[in-house]
N, C-alpha and C positions, 0 to 999 in steps of 0.2 A: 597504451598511453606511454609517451616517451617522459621517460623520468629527468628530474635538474641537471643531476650526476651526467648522464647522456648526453645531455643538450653544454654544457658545460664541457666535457670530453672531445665531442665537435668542434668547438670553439676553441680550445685548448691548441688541437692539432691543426686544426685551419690557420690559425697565428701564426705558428711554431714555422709551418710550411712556406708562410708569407712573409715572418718577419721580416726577412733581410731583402728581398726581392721589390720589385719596383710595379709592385700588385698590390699593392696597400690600398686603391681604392676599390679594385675587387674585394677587396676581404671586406673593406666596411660596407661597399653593396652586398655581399652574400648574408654577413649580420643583419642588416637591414631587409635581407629577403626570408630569411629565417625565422628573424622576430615577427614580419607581419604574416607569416605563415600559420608561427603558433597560435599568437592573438586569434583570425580568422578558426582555428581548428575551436575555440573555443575550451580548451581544457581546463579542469578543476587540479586542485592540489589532491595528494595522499590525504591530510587532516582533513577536507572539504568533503571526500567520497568518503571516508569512513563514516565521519560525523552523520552524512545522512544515512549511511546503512546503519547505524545503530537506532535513529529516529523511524527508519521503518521497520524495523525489528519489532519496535515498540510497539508500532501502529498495527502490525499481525498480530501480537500478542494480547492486544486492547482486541482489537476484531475476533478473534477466537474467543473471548470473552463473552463479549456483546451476543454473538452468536450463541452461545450456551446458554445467556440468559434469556434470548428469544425462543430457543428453543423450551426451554421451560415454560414459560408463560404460554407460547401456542398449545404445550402439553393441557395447562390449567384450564386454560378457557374451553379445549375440546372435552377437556371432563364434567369440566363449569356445564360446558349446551349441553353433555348428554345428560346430566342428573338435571337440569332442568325441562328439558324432554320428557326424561320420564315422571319427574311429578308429573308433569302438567299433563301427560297421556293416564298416569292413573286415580288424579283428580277427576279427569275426565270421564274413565269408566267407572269410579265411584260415583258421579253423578248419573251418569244412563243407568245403574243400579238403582238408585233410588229414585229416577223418575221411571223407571219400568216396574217397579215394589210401587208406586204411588196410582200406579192404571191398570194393578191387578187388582188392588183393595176397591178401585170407585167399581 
């Protein structure tokens, strides 16, 4: 990305070169091809590109979060199904107990 300072620098010396010279409307077409060079390049400031790396900074540090919390909960729920599995598997063999104890007594 070409910094102000740079683009400024350019300009500076392009002037200086043309001042006195009888190309002064070269110089205001090259400004004029310049400027609508940068425009089209679509560039952002230094404040604008930091600005948003600090907001996605943020957005990984939130996401790493999020992720630990999901993590945890996937953890509860897989323990959550297996203790309930296992009642429910030795409800189950407590009841063929007791209907197997209920058709040796008949």
């Amino acid at each position: 990305m070409l910094n102000k300072n740079v683009i400024d620098e350019i300009n500076a010396k392009v002037s200086e070169v043309l001042h006195n010279s009888p190309a002064k409307d070269i110089e205001k077409n090259v400004r004029m091809l310049l400027a609508s060079a940068f425009t089209r390049l679509d560039l952002v400031t230094r404040d604008e590109f930091d600005v948003q790396q600090e907001v996605l900074q943020r957005t990984r540090e939130k996401l790493m979060i999020l992720e630990g919390k999901v993590s945890e909960l996937e953890a509860l729920l897989k323990k959550s199904t297996h203790l309930s599995i296992d009642s429910h598997a030795s409800s189950h063999s407590a009841k063929e107990k007791l209907d197997n104890e209920d058709m040796h007594e008949k």
